[in-house]
N, C-alpha and C positions, 0 to 999 in steps of 0.2 A: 202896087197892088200885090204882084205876088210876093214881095217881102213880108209883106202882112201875113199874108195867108203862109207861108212857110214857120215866120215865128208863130204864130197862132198852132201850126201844126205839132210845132216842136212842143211849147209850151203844155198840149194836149197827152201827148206822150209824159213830158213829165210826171204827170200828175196821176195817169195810168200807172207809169213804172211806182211812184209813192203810193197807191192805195195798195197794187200786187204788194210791194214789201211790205206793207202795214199789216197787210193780210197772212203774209204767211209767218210776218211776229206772234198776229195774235193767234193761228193757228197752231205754232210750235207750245206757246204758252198752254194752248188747252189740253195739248198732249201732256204737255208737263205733269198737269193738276188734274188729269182722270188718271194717270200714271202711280202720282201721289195716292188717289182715293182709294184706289184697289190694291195700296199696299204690296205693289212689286216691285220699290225702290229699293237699292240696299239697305240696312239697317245697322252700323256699324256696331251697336248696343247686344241688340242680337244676336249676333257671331259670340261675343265677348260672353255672354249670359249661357249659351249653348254649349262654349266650352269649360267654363264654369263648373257648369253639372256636372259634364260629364268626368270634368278630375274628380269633384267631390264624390260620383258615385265611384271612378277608379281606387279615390282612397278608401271607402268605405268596405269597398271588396278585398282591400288587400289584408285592411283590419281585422274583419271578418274573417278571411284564411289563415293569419296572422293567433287570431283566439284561438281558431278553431287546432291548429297547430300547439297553441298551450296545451288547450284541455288534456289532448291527446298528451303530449308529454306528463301531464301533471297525473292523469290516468296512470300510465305505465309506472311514473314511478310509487303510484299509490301501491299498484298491483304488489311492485316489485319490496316496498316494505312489508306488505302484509305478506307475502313468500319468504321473506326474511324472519318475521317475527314468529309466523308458520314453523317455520325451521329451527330454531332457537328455542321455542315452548316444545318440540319435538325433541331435540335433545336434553332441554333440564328432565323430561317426562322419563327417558328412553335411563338418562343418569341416575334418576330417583329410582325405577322402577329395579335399576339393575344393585343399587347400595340396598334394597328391602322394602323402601317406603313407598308406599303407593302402589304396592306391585296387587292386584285383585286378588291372586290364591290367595299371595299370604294376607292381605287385608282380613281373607274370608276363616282366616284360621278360629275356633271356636277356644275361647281360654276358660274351660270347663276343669282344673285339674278336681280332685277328691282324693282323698286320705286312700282310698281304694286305688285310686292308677297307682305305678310305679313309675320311677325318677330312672333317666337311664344314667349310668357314670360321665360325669366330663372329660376323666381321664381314669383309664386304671390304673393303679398300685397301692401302695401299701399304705394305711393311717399311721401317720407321723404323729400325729396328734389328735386323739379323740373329742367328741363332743364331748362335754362337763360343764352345765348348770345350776347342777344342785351339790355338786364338789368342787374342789380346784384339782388344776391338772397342773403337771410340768412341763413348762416351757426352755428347753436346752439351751436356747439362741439365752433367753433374757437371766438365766437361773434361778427364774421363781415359779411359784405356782400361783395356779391365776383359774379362772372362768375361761370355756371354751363356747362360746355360743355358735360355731363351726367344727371341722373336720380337714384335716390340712392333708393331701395325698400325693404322696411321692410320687413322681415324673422325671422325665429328662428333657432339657431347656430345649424348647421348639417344637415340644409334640402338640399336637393337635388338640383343643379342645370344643369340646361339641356342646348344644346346647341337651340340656336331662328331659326335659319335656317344650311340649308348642307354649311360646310365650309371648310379651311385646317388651321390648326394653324401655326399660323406666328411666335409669340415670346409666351414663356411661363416665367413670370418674377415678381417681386415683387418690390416696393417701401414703405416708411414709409405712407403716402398716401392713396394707395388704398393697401395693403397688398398684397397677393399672386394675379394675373392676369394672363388671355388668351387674348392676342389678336388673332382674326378672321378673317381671307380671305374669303367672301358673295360671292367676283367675282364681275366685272364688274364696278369697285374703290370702293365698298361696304364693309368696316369694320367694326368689334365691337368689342366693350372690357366687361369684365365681372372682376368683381373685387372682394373684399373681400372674398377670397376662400382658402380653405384647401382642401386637397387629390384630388388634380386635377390628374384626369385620364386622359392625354393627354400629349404629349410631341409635340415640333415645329416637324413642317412638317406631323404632322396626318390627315389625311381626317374626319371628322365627318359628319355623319349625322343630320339631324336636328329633337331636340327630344331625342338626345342620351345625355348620360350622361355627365356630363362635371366637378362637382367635389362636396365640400359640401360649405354651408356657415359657414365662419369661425368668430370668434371674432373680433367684431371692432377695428378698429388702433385706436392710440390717438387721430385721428383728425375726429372722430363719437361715440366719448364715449359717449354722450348726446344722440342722435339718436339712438342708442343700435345698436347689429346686422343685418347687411342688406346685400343688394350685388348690387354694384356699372354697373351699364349699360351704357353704349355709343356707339354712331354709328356714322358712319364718311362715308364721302363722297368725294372722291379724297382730301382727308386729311383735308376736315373740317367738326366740327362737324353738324349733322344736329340731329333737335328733337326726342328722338326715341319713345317717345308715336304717332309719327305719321305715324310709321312703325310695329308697335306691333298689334296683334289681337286683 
């Protein structure tokens, strides 16, 4: 009888100690699955997506300083051309205004000549050869006589000639002839020419004043090698010549 009741007892205990364990299976499991519902389990996806982001915002930043870093350079050197180009239209200005053209006095110069003003000399000395239009003159260099629709006046090589009144240059050019030449715009069909010249300071289209410099005298061409150095003069009036000793001071 007590073996009975001993196994009996044992057997009792078993089945105690199997429901306890069964119990706190099923009690782990339920932490498990409220553990799950409230979403305080790791999330290995999670992690991976959060850092994700947050490179893609790092790169986005860097890009972003990265532009912003162009602009600025692309800015500075925009500045720095336009300083450059600034500088550049400042000097063709500064070079135009100082060769006559473009310069505002003389732009403003009024080319009003009249038969009434007077012509100043280009150079002084003596008429080598007069005006003759309506005769012929002697030419010593060629030994004939001919038409003078100018006035040729001895000088000596490298003096100064100046312009006779305010004018604009018309042509600046050369033939065998009269050598280097200015023709002159008076205003009002009033032209002149100035002949035999070297280092003319002047280019077509310049304003002069009258009295300014206009270049030097040069060596005679072949056809005033007898007459020596001079500087060739003519004035024209709606394109024909008229006398200019009777337009000069």
């Amino acid at each position: 009888m007590k073996n009975k009741v001993s196994k009996l007892f044992k057997d009792k205990l078993f089945l105690v100690m199997l429901v306890l364990g069964l119990l706190t299976i099923v009690a782990a499991a339920g932490v498990v699955t409220i553990q799950r519902g409230s979403g305080l389990e790791n999330n290995p996806y999670l992690s991976m997506e959060d850092d994700g982001n947050r490179i893609a915002e790092e790169t986005k930043e860097q890009e972003d300083q990265l532009a912003g870093i162009s602009e600025i350079e692309t800015e500075a050197e925009t500045e720095l051309a336009l300083e450059e180009t600034e500088a550049e239209s400042y000097q063709e200005t500064e070079e135009v205004a100082q060769a006559g053209a473009g310069n505002e006095a003389a732009s403003a110069l009024v080319l009003n000549y009249t038969e009434a003003d007077k012509l100043s000399w280009p150079v002084r000395g003596s008429v080598l050869i007069d005006y003759s239009m309506e005769t012929t003159t002697y030419f010593p260099t060629l030994e004939q006589y001919k038409c003078s629709p100018g006035i040729v006046l001895q000088s000596e090589v490298s003096t100064p000639v100046y312009v006779p009144a305010n004018a604009q240059v018309m042509e600046v050019s050369s033939n065998e002839e009269l050598g280097n030449f200015v023709t002159l715009d008076l205003g009002n069909g009033y032209t002149a020419v100035c002949g035999q010249l070297k280092e003319i300071a002047a280019v077509q289209g310049d304003f002069l004043e009258k009295g300014e410099l206009l270049g030097y005298v040069a060596e005679p061409t072949k056809y005033y090698s007898v007459e020596g150095s001079n500087v060739y003069f003519e004035v024209d009036y709606n394109g024909q010549p008229v006398d200019p000793l009777d337009y000069l001071e």
